[in-house]
N, C-alpha and C positions, 0 to 999 in steps of 0.2 A: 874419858868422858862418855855417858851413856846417852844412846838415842831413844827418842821416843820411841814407842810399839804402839803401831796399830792394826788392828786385827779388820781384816776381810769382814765382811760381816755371814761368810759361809764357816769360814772359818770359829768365829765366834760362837754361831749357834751347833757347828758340830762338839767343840770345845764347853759349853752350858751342859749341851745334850748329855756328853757323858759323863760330867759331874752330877750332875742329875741321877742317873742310868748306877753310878758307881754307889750313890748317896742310898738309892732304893736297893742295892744288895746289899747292906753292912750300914748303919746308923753311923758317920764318920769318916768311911771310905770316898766318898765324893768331896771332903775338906782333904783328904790326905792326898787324892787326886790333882786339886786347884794346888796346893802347896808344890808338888811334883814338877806341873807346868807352870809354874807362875819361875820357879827355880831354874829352871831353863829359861825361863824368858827374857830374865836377870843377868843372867850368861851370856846371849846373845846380844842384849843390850850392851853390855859392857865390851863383847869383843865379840865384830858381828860376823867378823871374816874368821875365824876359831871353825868351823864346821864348813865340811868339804862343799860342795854344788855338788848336785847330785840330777840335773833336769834343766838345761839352759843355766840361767843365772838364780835359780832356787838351789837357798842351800835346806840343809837336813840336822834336825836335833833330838835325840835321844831322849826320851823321858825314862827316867828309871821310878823301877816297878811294876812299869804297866805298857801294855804295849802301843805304846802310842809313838808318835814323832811329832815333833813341831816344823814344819815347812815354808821359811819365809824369805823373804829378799831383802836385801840391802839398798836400800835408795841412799841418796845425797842428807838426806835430814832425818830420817828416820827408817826403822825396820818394817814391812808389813809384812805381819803374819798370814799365811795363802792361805794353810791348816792344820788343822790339831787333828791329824789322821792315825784313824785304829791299824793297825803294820797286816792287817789281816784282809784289809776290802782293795777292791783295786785300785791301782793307784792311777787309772785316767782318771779317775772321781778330781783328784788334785790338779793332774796334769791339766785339764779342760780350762784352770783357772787361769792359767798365765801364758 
């Protein structure tokens, strides 16, 4: 059974941002982007304990193509996604969130 995802709302707007960001280098790279994360997010939905902890009770998910990871917790009823982090900026940016 899949749980809800709900996204941080820092989360979301860094997550927008670089679909956006992707969408302005390549006419369709910011759709192949959302596709990428939204397929992870489908993964984690379905099996939320699949991806190690990697920071407290945050676990960590790969996006393939790009380098990005998806960062979220596991609650009782649903997943909340912390963030949709580029693997290159620091990662207190995340940590500070939880």
């Amino acid at each position: 059974m899949s749980r809800t995802v709900r996204f941080r709302v820092e989360a979301l707007s860094e997550y927008e941002d670089a679909a956006d960001w992707y969408e302005q280098q390549r006419t369709g790279l910011g759709d192949d982007f959302v596709a990428e994360v939204e397929s992870v997010i489908a993964r984690i939905s379905a099996n939320p304990l699949l991806h190690a902890k990697v920071y407290g009770d945050v676990r960590k998910a790969v996006v393939k193509r790009f380098p990005y990871i998806v960062l979220y917790l596991v609650e009782p009823t649903e997943i909340v996604i912390v963030s949709v982090f580029h693997t290159s900026r620091n990662p207190d940016v995340w940590k500070s969130r939880v």
